[in-house]
C-alpha positions in Angstrom: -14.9 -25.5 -17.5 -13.1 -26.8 -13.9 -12.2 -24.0 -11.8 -8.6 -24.6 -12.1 -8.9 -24.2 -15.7 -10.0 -21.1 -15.5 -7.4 -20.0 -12.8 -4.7 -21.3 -15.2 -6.9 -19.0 -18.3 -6.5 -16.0 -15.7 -3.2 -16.7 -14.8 -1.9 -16.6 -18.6 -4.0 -13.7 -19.5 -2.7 -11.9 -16.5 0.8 -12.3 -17.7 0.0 -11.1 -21.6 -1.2 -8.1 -19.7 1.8 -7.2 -17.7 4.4 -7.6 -20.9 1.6 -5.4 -22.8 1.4 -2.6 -20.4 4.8 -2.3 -19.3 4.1 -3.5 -15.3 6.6 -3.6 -12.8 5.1 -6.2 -10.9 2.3 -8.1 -10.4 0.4 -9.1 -7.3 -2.3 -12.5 -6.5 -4.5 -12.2 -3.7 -4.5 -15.8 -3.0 -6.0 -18.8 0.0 -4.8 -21.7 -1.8 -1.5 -20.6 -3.6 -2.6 -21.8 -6.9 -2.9 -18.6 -8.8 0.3 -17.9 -7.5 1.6 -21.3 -8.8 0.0 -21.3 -12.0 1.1 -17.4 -12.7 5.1 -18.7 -11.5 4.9 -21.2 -14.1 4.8 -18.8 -17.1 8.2 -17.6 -15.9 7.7 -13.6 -15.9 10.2 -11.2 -15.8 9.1 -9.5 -13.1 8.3 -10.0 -9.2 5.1 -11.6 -8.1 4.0 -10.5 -4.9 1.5 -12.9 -3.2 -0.6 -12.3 -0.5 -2.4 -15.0 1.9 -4.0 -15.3 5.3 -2.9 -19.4 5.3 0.9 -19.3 7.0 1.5 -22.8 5.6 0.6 -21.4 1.8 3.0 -18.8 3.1 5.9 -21.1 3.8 4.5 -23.1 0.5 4.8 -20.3 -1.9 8.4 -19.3 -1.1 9.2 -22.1 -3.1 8.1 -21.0 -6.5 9.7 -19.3 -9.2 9.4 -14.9 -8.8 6.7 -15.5 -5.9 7.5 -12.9 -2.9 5.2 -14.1 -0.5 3.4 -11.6 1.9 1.2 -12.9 4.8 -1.7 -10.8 5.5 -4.3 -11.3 8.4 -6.7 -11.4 6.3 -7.9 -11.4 2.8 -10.5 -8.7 3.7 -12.6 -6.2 1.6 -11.2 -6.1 -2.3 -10.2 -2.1 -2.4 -8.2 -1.4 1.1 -6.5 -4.9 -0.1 -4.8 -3.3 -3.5 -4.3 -0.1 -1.6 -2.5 -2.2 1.5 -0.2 -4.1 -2.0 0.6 -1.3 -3.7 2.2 0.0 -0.6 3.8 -2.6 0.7 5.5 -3.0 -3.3 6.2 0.4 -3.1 7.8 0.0 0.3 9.8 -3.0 -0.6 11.1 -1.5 -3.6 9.6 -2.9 -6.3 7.9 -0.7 -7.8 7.9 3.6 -8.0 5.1 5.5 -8.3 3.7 5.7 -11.8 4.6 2.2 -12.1 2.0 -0.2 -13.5 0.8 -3.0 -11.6 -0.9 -6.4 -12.4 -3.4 -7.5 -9.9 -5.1 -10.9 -10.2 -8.0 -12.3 -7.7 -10.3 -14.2 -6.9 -13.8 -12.4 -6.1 -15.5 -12.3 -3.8 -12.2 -12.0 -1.8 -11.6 -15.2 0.5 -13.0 -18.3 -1.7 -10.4 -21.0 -2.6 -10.5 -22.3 -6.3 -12.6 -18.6 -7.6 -9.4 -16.7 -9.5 -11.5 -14.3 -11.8 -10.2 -10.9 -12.2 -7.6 -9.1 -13.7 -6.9 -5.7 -13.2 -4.1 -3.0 -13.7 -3.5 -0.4 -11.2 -0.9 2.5 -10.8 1.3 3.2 -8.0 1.2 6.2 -6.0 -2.7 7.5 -7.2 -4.8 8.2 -3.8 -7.9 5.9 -3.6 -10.3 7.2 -0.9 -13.1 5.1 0.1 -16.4 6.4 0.5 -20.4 6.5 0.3 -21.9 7.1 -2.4 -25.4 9.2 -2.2 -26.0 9.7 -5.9 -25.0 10.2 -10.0 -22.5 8.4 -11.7 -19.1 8.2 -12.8 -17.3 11.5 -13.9 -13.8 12.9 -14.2 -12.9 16.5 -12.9 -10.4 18.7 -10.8 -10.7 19.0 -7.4 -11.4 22.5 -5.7 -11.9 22.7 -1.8 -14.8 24.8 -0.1 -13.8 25.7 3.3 -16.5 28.5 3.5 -19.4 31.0 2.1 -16.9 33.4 1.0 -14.3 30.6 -0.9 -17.7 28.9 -2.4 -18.6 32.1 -4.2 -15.3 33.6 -5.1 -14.0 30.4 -6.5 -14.4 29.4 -10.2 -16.6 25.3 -9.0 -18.1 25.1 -13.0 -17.4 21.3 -14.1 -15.3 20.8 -10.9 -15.9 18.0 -8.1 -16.1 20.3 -4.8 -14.8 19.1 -1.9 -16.7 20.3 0.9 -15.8 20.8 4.0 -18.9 22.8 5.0 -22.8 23.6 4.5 -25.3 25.6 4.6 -28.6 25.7 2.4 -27.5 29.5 1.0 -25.0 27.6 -0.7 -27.3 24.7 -3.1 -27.9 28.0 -5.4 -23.8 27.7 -6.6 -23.1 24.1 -5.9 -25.6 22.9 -9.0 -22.8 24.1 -11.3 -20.6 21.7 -10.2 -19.4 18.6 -11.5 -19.5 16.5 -8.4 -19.3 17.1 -4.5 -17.3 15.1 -1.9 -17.5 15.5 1.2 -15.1 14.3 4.6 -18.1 13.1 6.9 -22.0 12.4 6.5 -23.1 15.7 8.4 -24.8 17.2 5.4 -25.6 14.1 3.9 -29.4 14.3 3.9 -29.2 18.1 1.9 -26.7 16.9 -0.2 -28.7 13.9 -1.0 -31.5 15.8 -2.0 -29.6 18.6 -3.7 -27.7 15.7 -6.0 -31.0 14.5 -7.3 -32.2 17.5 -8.1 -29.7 18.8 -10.2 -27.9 15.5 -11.0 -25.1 16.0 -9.5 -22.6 12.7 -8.1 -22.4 13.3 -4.4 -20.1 11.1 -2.5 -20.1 11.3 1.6 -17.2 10.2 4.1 -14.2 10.3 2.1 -12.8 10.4 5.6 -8.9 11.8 3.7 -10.2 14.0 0.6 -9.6 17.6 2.6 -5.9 16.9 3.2 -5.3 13.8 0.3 -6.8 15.6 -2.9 -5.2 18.6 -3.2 -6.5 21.9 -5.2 -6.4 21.1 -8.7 -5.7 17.7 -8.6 -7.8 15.1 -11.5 -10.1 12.6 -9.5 -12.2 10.3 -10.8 -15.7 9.1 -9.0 -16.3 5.4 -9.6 -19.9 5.0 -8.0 -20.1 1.3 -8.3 -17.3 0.4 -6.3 -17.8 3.9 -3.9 -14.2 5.4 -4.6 -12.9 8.6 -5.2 -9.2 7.9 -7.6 -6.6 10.7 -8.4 -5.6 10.3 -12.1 
């Protein structure tokens, strides 16, 4: 099958998605314009933002059908890129948070002709970046640590702990929980070893999770693509 073939395959199954799921938008991460093109021809009802590092693409695109153009710098790493769309739709107006969004690509980001992925995102959700150490993917509410006394008066069972301190006193609580984040790599040796012990996710510099995630909140660890998602 010719690349463009499957761009055009993409394109279509990307717009069966949005009228499935309700999107507001969707958004192509795009060098050549194609996707863009291919997606305009299907005619639908609802803005197509497209980003590109190429100016003339730029200029190009602003010609087709429900394409909003957007140039970037660059088309750099895949997760900072949806994060930097979804706020730039949400800034324009076109979408609120809660709203679905469509995102098609190509990856890895930055070939011309490799349009592969679909993939629906929400607006509004914090996705923090961040190094994974160990464990797998698991869903739980978010309690802070600040210190020794918070860490044993607060209720961590089945929670991801995000904390924002150490000391090896506290390995004896933290095996009850259901995953620990952490700002910065300071601990991340202990908290390496601790997390295979008791096979517990740990996840290191998720620089924003003390003042992002607040107490309470549902996040969601995805290990493979090392990010931490409210849901």
């Amino acid at each position: 099958m010719q690349t463009r073939d499957l761009t055009t395959i993409i394109g279509f199954n990307a717009v069966s998605a949005a009228y499935q799921c309700g999107a507001a938008a969707m958004v192509v991460f795009t060098q050549s314009g194609y996707s863009a093109r291919m997606i305009s021809r299907l005619r639908p009802p609802l803005p197509i933002l497209a980003f590109t590092p190429d100016e003339r693409v730029y200029h190009q695109m602003s010609l087709n059908w429900g394409v909003l153009p957007r140039l970037v710098p660059d088309i750099g790493s895949f997760e900072p890129m949806i994060t930097h769309a979804l706020e730039v739709a949400e800034q324009d107006g076109l979408v609120r948070r809660g709203d679905l969004v469509v995102i098609v690509a190509g990856l890895p980001l930055g070939n011309k002709g490799a349009t592969n992925m679909i993939r629906v995102e929400s607006v509004g959700k914090h996705r923090l970046p961040g190094r994974m150490l160990h464990g797998g993917e698991v869903t739980a509410p978010v309690t802070h640590v600040r210190t020794a006394a918070e860490l044993e008066s607060k209720d961590i069972l089945g929670r991801i702990v995000v904390l924002h301190c150490f000391q090896k006193s506290f390995t004896t609580r933290l095996r009850y929980a259901a995953a620990i984040i952490t700002p910065d790599d300071e601990y991340a040796g202990d908290l390496e070893v601790l997390g295979m012990a008791y096979n517990i996710p740990v996840m290191v510099e998720v620089h924003d999770a003390g003042t992002v995630f607040a107490e309470g909140v549902t996040v969601r660890i995805e290990p493979q693509k090392e990010l931490a998602i409210e849901v």
